[in-house]
Z-matrix of the N, CA and C atoms (Angstrom, degrees):
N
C 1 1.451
C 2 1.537 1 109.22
N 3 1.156 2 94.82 1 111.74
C 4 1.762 3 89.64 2 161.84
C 5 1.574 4 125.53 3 -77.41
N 6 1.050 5 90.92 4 159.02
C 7 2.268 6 121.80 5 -162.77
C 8 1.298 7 100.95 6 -101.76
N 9 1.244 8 133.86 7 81.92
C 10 1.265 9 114.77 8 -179.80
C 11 1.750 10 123.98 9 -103.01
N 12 1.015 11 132.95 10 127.88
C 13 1.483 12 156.05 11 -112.71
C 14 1.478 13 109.35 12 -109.91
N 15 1.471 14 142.27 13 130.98
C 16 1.088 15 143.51 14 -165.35
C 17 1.645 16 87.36 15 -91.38
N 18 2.019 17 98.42 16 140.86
C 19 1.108 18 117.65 17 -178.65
C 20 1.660 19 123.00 18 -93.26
N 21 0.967 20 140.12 19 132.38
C 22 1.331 21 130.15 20 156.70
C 23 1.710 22 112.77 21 -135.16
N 24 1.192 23 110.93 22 144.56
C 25 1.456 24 120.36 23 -147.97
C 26 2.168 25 66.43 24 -126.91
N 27 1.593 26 101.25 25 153.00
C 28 1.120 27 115.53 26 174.32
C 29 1.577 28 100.53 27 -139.24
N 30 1.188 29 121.80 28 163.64
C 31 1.459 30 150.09 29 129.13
C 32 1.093 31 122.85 30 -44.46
N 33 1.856 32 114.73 31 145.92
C 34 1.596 33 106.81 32 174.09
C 35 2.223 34 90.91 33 -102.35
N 36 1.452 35 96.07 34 129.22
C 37 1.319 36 101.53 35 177.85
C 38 1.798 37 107.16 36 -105.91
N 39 1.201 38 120.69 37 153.26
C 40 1.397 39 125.53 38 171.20
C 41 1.766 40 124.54 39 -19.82
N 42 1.036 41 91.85 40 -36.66
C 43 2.007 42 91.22 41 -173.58
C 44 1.646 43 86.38 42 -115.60
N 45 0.872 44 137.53 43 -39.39
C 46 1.514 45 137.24 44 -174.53
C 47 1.503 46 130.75 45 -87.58
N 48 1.208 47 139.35 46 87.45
C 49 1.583 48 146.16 47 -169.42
C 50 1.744 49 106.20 48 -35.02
N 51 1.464 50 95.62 49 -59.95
C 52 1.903 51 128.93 50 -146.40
C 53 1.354 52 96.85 51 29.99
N 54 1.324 53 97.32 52 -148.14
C 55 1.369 54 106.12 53 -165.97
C 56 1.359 55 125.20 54 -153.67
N 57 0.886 56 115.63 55 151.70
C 58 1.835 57 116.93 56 -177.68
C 59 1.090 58 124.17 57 -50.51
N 60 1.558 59 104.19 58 -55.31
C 61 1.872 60 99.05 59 152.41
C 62 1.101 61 124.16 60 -57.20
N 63 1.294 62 136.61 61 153.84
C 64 1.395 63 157.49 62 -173.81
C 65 1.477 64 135.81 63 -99.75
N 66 0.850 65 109.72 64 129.45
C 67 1.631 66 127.36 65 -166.93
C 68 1.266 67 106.18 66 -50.78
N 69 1.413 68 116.93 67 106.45
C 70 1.736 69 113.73 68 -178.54
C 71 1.435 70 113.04 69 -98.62
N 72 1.564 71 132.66 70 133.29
C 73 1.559 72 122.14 71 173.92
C 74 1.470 73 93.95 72 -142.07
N 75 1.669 74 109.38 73 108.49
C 76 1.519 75 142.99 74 143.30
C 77 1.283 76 99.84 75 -47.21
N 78 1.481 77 109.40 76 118.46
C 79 2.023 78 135.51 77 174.22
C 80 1.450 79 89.54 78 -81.02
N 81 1.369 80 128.87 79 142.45
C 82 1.246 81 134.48 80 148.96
C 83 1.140 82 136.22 81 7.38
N 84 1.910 83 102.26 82 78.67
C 85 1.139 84 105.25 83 -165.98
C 86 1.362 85 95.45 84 -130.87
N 87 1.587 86 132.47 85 -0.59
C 88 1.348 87 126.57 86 -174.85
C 89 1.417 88 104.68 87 -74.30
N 90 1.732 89 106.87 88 147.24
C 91 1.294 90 123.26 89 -179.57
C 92 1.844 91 112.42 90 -51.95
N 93 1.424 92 136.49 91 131.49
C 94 1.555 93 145.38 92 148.88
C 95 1.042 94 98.82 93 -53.33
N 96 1.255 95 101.88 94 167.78
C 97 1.723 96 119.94 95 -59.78
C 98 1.615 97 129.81 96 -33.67
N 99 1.001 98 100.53 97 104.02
C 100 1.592 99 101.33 98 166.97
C 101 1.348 100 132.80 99 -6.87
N 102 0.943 101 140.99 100 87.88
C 103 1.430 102 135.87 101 178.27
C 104 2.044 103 123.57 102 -155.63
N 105 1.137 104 104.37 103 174.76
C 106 1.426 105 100.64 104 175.03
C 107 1.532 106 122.03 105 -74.33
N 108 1.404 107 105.87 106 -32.39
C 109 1.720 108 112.98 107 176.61
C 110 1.063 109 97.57 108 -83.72
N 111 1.441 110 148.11 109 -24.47
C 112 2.014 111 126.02 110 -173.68
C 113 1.925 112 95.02 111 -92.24
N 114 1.226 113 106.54 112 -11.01
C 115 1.960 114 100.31 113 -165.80
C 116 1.499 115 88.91 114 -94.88
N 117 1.551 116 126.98 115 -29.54
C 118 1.620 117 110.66 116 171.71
C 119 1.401 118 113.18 117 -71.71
N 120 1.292 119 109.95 118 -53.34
C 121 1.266 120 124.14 119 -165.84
C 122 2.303 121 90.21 120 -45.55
N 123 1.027 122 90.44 121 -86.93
C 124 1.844 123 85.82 122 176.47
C 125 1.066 124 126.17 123 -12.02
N 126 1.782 125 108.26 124 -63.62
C 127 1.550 126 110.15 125 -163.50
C 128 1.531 127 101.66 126 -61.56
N 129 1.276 128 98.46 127 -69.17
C 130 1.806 129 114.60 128 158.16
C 131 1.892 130 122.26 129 10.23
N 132 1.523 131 102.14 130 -76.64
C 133 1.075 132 113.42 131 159.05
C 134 1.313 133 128.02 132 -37.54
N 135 1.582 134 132.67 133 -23.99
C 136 1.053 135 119.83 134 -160.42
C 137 1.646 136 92.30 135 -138.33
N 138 1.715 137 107.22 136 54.16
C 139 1.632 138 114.85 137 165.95
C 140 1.605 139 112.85 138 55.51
N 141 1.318 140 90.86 139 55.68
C 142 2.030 141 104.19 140 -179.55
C 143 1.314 142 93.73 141 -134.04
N 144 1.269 143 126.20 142 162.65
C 145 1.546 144 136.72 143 168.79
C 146 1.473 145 107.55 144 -118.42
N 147 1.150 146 116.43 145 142.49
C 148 1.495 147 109.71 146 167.78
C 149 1.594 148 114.03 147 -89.94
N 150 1.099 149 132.93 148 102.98
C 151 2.102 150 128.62 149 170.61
C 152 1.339 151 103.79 150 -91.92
N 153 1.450 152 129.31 151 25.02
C 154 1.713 153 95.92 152 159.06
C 155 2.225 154 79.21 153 156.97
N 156 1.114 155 74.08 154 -176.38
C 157 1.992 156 100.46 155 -179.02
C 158 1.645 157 101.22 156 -157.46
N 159 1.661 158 90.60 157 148.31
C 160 1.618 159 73.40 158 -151.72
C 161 2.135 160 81.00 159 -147.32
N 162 1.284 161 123.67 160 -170.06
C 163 1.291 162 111.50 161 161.33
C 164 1.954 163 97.08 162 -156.53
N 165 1.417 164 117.42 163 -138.04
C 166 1.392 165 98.73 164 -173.86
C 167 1.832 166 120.37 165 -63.27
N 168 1.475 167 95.90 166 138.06
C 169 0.911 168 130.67 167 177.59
C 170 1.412 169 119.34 168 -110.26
N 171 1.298 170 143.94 169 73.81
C 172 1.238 171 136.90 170 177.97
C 173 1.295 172 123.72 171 -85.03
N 174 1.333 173 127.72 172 6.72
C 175 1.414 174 122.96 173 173.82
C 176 1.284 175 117.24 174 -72.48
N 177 0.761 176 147.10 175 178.77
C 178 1.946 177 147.79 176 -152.05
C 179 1.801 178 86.04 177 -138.17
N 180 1.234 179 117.81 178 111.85
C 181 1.284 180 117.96 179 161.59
C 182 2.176 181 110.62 180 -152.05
N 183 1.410 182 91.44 181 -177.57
C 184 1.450 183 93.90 182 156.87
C 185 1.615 184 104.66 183 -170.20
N 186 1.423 185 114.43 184 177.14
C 187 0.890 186 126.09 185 170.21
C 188 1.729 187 136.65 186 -109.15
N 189 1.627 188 133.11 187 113.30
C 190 1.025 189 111.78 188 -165.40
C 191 1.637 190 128.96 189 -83.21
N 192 1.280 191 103.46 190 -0.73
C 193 1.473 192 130.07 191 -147.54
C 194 1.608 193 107.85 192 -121.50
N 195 1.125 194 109.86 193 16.57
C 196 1.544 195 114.03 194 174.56
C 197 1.840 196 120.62 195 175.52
N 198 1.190 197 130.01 196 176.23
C 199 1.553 198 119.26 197 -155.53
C 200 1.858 199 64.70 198 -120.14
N 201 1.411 200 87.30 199 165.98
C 202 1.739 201 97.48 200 171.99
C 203 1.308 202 117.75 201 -147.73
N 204 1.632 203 138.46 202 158.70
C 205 1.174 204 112.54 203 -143.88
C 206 1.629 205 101.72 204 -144.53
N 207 1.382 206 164.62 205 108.40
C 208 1.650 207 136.83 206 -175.94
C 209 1.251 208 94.85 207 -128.71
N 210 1.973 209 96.88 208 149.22
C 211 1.233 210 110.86 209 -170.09
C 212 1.643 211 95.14 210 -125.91
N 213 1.304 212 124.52 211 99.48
C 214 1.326 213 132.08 212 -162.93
C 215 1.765 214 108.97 213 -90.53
N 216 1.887 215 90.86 214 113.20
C 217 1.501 216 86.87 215 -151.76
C 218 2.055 217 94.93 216 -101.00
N 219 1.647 218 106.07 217 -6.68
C 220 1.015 219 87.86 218 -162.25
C 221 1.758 220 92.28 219 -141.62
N 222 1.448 221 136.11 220 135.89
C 223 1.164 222 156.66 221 163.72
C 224 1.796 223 102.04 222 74.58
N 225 1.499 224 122.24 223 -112.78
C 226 1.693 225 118.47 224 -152.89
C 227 1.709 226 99.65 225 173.01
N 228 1.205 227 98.75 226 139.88
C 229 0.982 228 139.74 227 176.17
C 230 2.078 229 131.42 228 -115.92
N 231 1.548 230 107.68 229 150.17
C 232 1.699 231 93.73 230 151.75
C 233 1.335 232 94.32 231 -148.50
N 234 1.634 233 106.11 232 110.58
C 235 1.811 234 125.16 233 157.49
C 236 1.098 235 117.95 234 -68.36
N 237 1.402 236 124.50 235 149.57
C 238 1.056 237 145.21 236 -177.94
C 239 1.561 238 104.46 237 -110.66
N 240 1.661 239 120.84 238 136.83
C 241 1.464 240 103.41 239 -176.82
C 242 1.644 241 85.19 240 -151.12
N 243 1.453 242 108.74 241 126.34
C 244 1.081 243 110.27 242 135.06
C 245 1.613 244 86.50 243 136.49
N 246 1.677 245 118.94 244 11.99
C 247 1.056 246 127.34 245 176.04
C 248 1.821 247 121.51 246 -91.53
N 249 1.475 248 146.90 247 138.73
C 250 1.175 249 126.14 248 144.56
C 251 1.549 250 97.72 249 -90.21
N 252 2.122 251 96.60 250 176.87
C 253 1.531 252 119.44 251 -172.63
C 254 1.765 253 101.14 252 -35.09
N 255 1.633 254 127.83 253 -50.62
C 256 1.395 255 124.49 254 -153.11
C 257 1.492 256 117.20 255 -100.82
N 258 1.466 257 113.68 256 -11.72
C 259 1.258 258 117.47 257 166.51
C 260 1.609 259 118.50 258 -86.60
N 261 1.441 260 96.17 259 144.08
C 262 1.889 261 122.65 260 -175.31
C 263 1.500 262 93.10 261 -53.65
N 264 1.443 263 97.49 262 128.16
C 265 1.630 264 125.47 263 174.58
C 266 1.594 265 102.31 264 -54.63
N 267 1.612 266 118.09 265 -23.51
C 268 1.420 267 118.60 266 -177.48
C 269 2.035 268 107.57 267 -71.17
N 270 1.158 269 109.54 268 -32.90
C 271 1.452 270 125.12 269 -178.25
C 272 1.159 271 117.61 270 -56.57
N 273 1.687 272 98.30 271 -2.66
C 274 2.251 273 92.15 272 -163.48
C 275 2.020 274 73.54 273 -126.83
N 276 1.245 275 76.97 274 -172.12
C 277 1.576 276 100.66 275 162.34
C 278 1.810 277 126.36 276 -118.72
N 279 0.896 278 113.04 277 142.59
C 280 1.491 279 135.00 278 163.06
C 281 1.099 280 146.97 279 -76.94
N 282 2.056 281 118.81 280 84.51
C 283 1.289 282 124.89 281 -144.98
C 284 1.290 283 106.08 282 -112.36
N 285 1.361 284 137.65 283 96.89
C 286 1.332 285 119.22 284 164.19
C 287 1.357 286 122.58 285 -77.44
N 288 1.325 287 110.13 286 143.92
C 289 1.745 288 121.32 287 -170.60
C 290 1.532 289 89.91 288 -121.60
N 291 1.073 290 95.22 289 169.44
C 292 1.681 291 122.11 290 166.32
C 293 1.625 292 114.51 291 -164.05
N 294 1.640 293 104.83 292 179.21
C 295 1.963 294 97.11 293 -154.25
C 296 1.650 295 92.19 294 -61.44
N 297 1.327 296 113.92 295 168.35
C 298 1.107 297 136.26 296 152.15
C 299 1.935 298 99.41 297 107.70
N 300 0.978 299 113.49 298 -14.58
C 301 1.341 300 136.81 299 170.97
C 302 1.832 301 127.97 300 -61.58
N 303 1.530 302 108.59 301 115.96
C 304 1.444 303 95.96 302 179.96
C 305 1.541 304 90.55 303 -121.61
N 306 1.321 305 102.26 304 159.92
C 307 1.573 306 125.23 305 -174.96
C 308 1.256 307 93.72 306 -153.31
N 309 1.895 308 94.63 307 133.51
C 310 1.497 309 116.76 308 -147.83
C 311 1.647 310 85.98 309 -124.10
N 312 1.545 311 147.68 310 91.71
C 313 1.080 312 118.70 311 167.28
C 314 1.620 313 124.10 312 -118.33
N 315 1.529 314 125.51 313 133.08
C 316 1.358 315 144.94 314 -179.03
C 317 1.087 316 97.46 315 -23.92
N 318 1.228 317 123.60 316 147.84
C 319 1.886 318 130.17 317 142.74
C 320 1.608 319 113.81 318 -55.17
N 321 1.111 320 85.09 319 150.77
C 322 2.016 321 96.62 320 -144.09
C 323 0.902 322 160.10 321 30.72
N 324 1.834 323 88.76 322 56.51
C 325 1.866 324 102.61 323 174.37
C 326 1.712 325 100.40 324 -108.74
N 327 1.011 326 66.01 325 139.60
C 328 2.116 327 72.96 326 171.55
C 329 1.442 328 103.08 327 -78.25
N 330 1.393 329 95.92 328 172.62
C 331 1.734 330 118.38 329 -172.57
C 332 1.432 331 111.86 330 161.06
N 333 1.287 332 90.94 331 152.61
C 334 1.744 333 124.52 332 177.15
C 335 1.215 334 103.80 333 -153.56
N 336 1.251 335 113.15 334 172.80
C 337 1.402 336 151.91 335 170.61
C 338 1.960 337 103.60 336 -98.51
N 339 1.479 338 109.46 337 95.99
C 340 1.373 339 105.51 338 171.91
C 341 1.816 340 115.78 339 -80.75
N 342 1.047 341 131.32 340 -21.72
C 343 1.309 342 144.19 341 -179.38
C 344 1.398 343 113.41 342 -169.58
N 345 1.519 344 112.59 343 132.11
C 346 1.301 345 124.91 344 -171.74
C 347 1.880 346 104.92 345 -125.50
N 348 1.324 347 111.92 346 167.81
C 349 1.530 348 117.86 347 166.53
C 350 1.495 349 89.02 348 -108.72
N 351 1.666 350 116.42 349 143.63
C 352 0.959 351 137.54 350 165.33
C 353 1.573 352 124.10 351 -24.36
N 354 1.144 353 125.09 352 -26.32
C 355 1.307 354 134.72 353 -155.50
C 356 1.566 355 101.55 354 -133.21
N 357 1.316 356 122.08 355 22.97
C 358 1.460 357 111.68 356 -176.05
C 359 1.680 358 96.65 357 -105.58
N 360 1.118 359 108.62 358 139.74
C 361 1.694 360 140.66 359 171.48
C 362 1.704 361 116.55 360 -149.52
N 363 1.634 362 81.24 361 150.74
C 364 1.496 363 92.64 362 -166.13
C 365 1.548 364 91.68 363 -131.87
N 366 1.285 365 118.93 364 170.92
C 367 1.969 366 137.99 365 154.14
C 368 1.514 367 103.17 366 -106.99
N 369 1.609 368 99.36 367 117.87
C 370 1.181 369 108.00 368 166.01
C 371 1.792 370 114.11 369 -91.10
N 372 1.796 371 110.56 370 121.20
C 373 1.212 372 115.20 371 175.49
C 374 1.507 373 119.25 372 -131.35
N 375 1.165 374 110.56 373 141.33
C 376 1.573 375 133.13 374 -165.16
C 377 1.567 376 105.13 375 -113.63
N 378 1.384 377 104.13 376 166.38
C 379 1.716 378 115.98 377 -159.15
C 380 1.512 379 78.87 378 -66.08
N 381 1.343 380 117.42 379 164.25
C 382 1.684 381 139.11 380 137.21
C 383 1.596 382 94.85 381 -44.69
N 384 1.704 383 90.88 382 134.13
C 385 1.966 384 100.73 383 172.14
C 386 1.745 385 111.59 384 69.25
N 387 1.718 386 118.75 385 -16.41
C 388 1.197 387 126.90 386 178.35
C 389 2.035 388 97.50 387 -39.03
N 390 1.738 389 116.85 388 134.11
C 391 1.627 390 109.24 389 156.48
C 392 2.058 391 105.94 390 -53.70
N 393 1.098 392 102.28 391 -177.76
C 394 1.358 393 130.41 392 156.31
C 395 1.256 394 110.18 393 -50.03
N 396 1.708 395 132.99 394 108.01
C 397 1.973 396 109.63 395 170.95
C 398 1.405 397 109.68 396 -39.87
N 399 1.486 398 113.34 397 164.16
C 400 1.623 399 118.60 398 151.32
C 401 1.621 400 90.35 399 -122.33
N 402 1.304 401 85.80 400 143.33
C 403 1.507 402 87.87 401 171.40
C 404 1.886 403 111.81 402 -100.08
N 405 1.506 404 113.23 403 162.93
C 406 1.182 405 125.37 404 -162.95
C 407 1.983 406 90.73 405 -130.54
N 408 1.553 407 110.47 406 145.38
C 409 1.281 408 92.36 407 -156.07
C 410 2.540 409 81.77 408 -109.54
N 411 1.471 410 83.40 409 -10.02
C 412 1.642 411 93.25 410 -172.52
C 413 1.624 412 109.73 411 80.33
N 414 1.504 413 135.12 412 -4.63
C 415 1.245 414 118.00 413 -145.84
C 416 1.663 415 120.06 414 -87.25
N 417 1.657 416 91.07 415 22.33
C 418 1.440 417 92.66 416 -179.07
C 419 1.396 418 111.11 417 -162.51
N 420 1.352 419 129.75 418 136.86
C 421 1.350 420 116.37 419 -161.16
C 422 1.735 421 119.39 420 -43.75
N 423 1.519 422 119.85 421 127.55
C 424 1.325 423 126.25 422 177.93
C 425 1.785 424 105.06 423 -79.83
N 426 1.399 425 99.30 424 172.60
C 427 1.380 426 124.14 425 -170.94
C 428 1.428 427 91.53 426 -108.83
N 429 1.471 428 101.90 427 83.33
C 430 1.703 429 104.26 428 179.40
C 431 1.146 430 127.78 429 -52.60
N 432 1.820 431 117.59 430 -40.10
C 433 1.505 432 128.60 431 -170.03
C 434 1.374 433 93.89 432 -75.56
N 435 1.784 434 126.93 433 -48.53
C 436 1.611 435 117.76 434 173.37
C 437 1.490 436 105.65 435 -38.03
N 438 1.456 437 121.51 436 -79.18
C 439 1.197 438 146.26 437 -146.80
C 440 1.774 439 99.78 438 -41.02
N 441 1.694 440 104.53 439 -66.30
C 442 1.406 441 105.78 440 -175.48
C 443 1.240 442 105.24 441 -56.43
N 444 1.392 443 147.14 442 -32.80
C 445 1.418 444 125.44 443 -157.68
C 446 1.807 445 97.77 444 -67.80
N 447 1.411 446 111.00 445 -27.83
C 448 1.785 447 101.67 446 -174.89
C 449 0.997 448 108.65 447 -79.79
N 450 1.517 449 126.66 448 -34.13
C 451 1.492 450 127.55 449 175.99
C 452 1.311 451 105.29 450 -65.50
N 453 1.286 452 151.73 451 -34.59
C 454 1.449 453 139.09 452 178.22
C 455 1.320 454 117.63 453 -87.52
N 456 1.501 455 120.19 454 0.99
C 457 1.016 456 133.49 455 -149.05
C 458 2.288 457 93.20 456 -118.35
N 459 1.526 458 102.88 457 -10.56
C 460 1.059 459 119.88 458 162.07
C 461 1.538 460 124.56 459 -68.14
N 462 1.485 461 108.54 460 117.07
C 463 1.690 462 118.96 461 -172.88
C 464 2.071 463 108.22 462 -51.18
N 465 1.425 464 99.48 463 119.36
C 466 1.468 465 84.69 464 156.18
C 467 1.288 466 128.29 465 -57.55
N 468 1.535 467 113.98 466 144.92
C 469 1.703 468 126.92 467 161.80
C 470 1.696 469 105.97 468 -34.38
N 471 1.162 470 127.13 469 149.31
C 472 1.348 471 120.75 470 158.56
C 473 1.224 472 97.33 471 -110.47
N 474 1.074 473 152.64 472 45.41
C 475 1.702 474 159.37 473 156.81
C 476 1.344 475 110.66 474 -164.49
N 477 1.471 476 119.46 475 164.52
C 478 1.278 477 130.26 476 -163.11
C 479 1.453 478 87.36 477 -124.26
N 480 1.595 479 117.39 478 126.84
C 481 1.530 480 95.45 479 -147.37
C 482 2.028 481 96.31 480 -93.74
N 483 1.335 482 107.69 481 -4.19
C 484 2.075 483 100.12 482 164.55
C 485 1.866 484 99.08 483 -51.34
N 486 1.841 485 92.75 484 -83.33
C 487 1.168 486 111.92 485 179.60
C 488 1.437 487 150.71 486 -56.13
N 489 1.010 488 91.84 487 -10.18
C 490 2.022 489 90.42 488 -160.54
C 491 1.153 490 125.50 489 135.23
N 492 1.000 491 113.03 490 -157.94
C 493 1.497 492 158.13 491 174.06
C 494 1.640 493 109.96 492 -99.00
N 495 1.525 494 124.98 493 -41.34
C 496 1.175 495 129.48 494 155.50
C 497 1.389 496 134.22 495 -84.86
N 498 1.482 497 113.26 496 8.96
C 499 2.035 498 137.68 497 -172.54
C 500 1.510 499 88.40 498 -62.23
N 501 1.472 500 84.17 499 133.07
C 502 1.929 501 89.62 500 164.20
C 503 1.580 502 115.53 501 -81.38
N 504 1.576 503 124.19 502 27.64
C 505 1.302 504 92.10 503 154.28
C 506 1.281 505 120.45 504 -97.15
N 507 1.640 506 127.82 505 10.74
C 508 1.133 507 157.95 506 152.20
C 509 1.402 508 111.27 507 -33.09
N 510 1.644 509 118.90 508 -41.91
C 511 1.120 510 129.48 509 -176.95
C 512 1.799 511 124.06 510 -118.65
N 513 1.804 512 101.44 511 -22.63
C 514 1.199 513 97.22 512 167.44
C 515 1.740 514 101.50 513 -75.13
N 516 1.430 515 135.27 514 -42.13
C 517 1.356 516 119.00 515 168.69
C 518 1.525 517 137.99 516 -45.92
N 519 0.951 518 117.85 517 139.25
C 520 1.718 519 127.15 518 179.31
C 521 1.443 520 103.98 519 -119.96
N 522 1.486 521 118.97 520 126.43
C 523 1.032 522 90.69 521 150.47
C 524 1.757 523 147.30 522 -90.37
């Protein structure tokens, strides 16, 4: 059965690139029992790497140099995406997640963590062959026309990391 994934399409705002593709977040679809070894093991399976586990994050950043991926195995969150450090929190959008939840987002979308529950953690996973992120902190107007050429210039996923090989972000992506 396919999982198919709530869409949000963003804007490129002043401190923030994002990206043309769109912000995908899979509702509760990670494998029970909840945990960090069954949410890698999954994503894993379907040509993701795990680099780290992580929980609130409120700094306003993004990355231009890689797609990024969390599989939130434990409590809730509400991210903000589509913001850098100097642009109005009204400019992005407002996603609350909770466990069982993956959020799939493009290279150069901004995000934070605006409010977390104590106990929320996620696995951060990147394409197979993905570089190292760099992070971008936004805090000062970017060189948008620079910026996008690296962000498009970023390898598609060859898997959709819920589904497969057949995942529609396979098809909501362009490159």
């Amino acid at each position: 059965m396919v999982v198919n994934p709530e869409v949000y399409h963003l804007k490129p705002n002043r401190h923030a690139p994002n990206n043309d593709n769109p912000v995908l977040i899979y509702r509760d679809c990670l494998p029970l029992p909840f945990s960090e070894e069954k949410t890698t093991e999954f994503l894993e399976s379907h040509a993701w790497v795990k680099k780290g586990t992580w929980g609130h994050i409120p700094i306003r950043h993004f990355h231009p140099n890689t797609h990024e991926c969390y599989g939130v195995f434990q409590g809730e969150s509400t991210i903000l995406v589509g913001c850098g450090t100097h642009d109005l929190e009204d400019e992005g959008t407002k996603i609350d997640v909770s466990v069982g939840d993956v959020i799939v987002l493009p290279a150069g979308t901004g995000h934070c963590n605006l409010q977390s529950s104590k106990d929320y953690q996620y696995i951060g996973v990147y394409p197979k062959g993905a570089p190292q992120w760099r992070n971008e902190l936004g805090k000062k107007p970017i060189n948008l026309e620079e910026i996008r050429k690296e962000i498009t210039a970023v390898e598609m996923p060859s898997q959709d990391p819920v589904n497969g090989a057949n995942g529609p972000l396979l098809s909501l992506w362009t490159k």
